[in-house]
LODOLO-28619 format. One record per residue (C-alpha): residue in three letters; x, y, z. Coordinates in steps of 0.05 Angstrom, whole numbers, padded with zeros to 5 digits, always signed. Layout:
% residues N
<pt type="ALA" u="X" v="Y" w="Z"/>
...
***
This chain:
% residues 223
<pt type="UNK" u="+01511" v="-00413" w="-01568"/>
<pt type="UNK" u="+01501" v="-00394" w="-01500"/>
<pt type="UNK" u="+01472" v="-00326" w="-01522"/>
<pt type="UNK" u="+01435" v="-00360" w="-01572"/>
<pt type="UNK" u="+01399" v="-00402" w="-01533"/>
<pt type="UNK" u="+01383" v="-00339" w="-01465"/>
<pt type="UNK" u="+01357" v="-00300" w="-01521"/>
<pt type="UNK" u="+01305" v="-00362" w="-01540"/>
<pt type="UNK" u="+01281" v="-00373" w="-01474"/>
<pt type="UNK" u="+01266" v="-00304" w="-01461"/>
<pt type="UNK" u="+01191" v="-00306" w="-01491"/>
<pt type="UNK" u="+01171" v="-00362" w="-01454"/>
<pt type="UNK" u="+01201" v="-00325" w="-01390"/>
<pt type="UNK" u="+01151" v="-00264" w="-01413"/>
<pt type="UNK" u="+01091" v="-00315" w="-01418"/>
<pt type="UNK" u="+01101" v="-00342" w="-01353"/>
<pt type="UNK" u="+01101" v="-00269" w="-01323"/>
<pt type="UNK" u="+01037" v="-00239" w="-01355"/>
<pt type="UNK" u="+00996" v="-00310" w="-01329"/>
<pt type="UNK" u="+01017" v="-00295" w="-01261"/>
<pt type="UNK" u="+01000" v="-00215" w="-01261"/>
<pt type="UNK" u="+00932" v="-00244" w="-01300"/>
<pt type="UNK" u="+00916" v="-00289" w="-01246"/>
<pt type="UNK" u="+00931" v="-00235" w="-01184"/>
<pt type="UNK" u="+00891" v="-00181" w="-01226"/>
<pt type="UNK" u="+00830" v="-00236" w="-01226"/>
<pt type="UNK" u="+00842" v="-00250" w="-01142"/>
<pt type="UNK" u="+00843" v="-00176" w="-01125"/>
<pt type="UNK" u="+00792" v="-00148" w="-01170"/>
<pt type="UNK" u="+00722" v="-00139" w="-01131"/>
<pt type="UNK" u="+00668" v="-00181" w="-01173"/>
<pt type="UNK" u="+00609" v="-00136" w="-01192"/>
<pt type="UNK" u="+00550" v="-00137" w="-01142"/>
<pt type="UNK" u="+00490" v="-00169" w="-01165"/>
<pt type="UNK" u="+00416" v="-00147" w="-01131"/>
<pt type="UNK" u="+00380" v="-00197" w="-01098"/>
<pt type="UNK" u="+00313" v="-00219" w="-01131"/>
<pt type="UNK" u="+00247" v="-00180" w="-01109"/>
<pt type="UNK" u="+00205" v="-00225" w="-01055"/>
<pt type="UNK" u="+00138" v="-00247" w="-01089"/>
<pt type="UNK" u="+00076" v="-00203" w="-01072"/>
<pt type="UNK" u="+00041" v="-00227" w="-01017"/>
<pt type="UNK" u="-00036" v="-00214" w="-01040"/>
<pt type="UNK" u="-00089" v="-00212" w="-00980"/>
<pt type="UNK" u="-00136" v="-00269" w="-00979"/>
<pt type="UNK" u="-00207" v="-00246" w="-01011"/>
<pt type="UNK" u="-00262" v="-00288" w="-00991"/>
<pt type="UNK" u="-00308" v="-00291" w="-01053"/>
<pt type="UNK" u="-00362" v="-00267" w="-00997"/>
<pt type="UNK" u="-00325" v="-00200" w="-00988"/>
<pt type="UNK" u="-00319" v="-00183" w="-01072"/>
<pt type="UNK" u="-00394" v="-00150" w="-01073"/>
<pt type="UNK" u="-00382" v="-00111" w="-01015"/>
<pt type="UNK" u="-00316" v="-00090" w="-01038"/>
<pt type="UNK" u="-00343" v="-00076" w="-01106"/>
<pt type="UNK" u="-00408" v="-00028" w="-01076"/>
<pt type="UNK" u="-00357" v="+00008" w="-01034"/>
<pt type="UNK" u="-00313" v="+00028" w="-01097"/>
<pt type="UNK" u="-00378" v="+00045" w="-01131"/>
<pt type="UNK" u="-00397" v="+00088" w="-01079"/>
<pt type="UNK" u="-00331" v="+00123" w="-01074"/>
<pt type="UNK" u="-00331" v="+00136" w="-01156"/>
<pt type="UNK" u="-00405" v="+00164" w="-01149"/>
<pt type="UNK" u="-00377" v="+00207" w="-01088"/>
<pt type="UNK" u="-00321" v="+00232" w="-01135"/>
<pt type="UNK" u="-00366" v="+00242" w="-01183"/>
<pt type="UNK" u="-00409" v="+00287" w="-01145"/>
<pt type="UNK" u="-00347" v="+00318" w="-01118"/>
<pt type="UNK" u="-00329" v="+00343" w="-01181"/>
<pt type="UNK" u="-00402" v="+00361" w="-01209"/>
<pt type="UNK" u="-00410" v="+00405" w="-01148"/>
<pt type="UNK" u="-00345" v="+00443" w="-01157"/>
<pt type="UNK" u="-00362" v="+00456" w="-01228"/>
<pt type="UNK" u="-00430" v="+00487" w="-01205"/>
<pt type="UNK" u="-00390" v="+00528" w="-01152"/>
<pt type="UNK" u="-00337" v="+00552" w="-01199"/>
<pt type="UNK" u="-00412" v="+00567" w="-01246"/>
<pt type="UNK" u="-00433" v="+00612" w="-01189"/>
<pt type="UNK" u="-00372" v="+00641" w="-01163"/>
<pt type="UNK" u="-00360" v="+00663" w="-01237"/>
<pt type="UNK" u="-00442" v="+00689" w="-01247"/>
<pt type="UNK" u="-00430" v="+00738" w="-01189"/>
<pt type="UNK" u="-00361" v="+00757" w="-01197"/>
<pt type="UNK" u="-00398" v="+00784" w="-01265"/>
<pt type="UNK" u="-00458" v="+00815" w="-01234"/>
<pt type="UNK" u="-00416" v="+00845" w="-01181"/>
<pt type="UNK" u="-00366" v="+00884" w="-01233"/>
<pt type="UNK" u="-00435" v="+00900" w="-01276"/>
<pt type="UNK" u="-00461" v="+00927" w="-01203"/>
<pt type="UNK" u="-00405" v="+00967" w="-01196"/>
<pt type="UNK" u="-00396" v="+00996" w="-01265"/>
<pt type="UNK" u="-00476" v="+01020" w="-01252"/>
<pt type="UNK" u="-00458" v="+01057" w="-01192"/>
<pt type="UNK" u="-00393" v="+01091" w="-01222"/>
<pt type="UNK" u="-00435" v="+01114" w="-01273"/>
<pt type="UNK" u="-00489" v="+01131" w="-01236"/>
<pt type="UNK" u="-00450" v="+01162" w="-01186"/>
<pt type="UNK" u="-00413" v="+01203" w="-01242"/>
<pt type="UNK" u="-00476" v="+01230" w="-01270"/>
<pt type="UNK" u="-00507" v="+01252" w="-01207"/>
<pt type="UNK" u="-00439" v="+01293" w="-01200"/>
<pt type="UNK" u="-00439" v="+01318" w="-01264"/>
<pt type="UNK" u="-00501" v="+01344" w="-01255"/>
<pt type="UNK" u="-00497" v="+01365" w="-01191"/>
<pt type="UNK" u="-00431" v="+01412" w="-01210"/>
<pt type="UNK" u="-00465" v="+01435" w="-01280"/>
<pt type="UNK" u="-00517" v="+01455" w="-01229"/>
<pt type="UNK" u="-00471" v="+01488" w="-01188"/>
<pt type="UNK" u="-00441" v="+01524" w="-01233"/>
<pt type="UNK" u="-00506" v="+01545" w="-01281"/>
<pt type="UNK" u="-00528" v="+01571" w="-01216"/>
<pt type="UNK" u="-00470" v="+01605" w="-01199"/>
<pt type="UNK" u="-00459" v="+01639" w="-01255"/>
<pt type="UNK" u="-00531" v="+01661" w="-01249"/>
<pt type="UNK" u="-00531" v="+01690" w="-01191"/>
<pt type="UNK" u="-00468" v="+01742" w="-01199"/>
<pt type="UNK" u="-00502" v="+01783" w="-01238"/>
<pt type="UNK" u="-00559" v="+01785" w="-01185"/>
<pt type="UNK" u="-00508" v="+01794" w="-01126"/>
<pt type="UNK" u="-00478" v="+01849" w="-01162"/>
<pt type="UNK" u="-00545" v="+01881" w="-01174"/>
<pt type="UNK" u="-00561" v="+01866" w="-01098"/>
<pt type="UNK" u="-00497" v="+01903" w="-01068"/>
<pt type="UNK" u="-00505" v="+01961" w="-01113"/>
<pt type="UNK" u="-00578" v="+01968" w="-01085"/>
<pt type="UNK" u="-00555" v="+01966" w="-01017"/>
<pt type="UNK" u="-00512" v="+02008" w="-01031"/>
<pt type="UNK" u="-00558" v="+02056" w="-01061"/>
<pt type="UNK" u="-00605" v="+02044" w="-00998"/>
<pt type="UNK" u="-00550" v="+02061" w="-00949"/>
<pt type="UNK" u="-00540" v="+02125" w="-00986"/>
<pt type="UNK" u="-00613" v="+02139" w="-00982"/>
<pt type="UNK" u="-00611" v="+02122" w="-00919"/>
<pt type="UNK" u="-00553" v="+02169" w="-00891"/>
<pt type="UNK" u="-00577" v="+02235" w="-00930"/>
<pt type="UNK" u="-00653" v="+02229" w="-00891"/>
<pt type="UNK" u="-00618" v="+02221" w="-00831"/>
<pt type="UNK" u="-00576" v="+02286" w="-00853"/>
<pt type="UNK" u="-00640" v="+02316" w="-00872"/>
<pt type="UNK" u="-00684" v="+02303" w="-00813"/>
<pt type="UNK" u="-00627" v="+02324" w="-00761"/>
<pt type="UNK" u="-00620" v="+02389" w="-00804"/>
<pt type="UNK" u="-00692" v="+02396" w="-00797"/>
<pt type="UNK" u="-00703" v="+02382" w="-00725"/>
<pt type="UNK" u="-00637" v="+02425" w="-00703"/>
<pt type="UNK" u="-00668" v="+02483" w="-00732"/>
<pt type="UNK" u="-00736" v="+02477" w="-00708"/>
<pt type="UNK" u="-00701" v="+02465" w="-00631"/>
<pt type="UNK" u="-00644" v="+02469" w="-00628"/>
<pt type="UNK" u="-00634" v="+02467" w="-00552"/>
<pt type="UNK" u="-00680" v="+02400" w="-00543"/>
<pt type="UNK" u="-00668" v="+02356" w="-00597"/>
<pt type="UNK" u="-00687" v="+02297" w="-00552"/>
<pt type="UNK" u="-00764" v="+02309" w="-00543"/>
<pt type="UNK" u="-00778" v="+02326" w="-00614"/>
<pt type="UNK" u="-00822" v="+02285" w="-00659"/>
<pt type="UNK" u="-00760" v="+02288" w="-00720"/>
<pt type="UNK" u="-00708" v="+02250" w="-00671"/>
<pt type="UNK" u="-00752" v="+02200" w="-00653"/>
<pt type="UNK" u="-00770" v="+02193" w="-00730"/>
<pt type="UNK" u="-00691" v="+02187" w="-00739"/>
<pt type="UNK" u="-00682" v="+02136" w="-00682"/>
<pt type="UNK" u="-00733" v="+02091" w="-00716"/>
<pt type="UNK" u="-00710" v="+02097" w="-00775"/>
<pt type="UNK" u="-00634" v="+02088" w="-00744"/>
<pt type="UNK" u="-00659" v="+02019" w="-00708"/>
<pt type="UNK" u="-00695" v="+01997" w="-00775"/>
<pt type="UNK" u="-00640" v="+02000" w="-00820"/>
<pt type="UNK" u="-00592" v="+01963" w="-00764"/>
<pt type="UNK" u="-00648" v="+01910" w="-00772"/>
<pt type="UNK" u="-00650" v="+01913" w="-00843"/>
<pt type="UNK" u="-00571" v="+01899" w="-00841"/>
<pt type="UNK" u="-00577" v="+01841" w="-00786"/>
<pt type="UNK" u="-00627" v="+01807" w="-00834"/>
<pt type="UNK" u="-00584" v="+01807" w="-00892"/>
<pt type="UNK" u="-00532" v="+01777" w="-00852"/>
<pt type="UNK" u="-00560" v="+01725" w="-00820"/>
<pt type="UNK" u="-00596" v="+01705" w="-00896"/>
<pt type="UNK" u="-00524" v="+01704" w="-00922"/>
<pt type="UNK" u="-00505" v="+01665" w="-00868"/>
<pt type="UNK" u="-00560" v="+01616" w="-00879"/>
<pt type="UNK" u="-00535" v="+01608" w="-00943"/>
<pt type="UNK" u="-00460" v="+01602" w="-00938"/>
<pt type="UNK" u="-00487" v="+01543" w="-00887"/>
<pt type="UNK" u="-00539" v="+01516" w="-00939"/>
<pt type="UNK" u="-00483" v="+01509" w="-00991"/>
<pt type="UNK" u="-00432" v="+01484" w="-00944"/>
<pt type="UNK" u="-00474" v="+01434" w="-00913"/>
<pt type="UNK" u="-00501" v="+01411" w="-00998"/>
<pt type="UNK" u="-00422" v="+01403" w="-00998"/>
<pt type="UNK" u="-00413" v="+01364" w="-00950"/>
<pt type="UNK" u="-00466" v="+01312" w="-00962"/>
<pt type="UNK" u="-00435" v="+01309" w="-01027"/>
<pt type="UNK" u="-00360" v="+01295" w="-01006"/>
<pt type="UNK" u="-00396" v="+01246" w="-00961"/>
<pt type="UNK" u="-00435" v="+01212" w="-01011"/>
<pt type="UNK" u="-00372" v="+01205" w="-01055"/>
<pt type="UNK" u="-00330" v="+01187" w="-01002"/>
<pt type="UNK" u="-00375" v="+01122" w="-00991"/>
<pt type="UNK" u="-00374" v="+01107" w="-01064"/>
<pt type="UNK" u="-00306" v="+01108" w="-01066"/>
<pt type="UNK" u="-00305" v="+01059" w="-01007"/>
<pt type="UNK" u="-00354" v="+01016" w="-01031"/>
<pt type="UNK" u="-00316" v="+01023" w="-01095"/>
<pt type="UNK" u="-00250" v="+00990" w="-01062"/>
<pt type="UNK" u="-00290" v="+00944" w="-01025"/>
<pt type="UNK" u="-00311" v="+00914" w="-01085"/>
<pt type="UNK" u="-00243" v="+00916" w="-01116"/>
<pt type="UNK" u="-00214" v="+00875" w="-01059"/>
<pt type="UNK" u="-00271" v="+00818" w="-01068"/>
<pt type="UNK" u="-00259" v="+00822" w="-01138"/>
<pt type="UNK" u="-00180" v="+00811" w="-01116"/>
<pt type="UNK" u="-00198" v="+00757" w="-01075"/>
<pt type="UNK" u="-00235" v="+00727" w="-01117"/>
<pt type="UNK" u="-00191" v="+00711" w="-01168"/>
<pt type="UNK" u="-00131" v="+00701" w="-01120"/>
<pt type="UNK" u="-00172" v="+00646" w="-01095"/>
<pt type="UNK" u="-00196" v="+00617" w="-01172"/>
<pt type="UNK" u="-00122" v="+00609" w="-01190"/>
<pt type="UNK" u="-00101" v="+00577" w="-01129"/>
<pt type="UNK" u="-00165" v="+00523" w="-01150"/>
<pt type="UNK" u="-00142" v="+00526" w="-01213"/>
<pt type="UNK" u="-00061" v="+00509" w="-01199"/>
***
């Protein structure tokens, strides 16, 4: 009996324990935190003097906005107009630039071509000349050292041959200072032209980096 009746009172024992852990779990467990409620909105007192004058200034400031807007629009109109003349400028002077070379070396070269023919026709006459030239000096100091042979200085034939002598340097001088002019005629045509392209081609970047600019600047408006 005595075992019958510790084994009965066991449950109730059990009850008794789980209120009591029940009750400390509900002291020590923090409640949840509730926010406090939001104060009321404290609106600023509006005469009903004030509401027309309020009302014109927000009219203003949405006609301001407006015009704001409209002039950026005619801006981004312009910008865009002479962004597109400038690249139609610049094609034009590539272009033009191009042909004005093209001709200029077609030129050149027509030219060029030309005038071998006539330069080796030219140096074979001088050469012929100078050939000419050295058998009648043969001829007329033959001539004169037979006729006097012991005063070759006072006869009419050496001063003939001294002439002639001083001529032909002169002939030679004048030839080179006409080849001379031209080597500097070309060379100068040459260098106008380098320095006409090299302008274009700074011109040329000059637009570039506008152009650049120019739409560096249209997507930072547009982000």
């Amino acid at each position: 009996q005595h075992r019958t009746s510790k084994s009965i009172a066991d449950p109730s024992e059990k009850l008794d324990s789980q209120a009591y852990q029940n009750k400390q779990n509900h002291l020590t467990r923090p409640k949840e935190y509730i926010l406090p409620p939001s104060p009321p909105f404290l609106a600023l007192p509006v005469s009903p003097a004030q509401v027309p004058a309020i009302q014109a200034e927000k009219n203003k400031m949405v006609e301001q906005l407006q015009q704001m807007k409209k002039d950026r629009r005619h801006m981004e109109k312009t910008r865009e107009e002479l962004m597109k003349k400038a690249k139609g400028l610049l094609e034009q002077n590539k272009l033009r630039r191009y042909h004005v070379r093209e001709e200029w070396k077609k030129k050149y070269f027509e030219t060029k071509k030309a005038t071998v023919s006539l330069e080796d026709t030219l140096n074979k006459l001088r050469q012929d000349l100078e050939l000419y030239h050295q058998k009648l000096l043969l001829q007329l100091e033959a001539r004169d050292s037979r006729k006097q042979p012991n005063d070759m200085t006072n006869s009419k034939n050496y001063t003939i041959i001294r002439i002639t002598t001083v001529q032909h340097e002169l002939d030679q001088l004048r030839r080179k200072l006409d080849d001379t002019k031209m080597k500097l005629i070309i060379e100068i045509k040459m260098r106008k032209q380098a320095a006409s392209d090299l302008r274009a081609l700074r011109a040329e970047l000059t637009q570039k980096k506008i152009h650049s600019a120019l739409i560096l600047q249209s997507r930072k408006s547009g982000i």
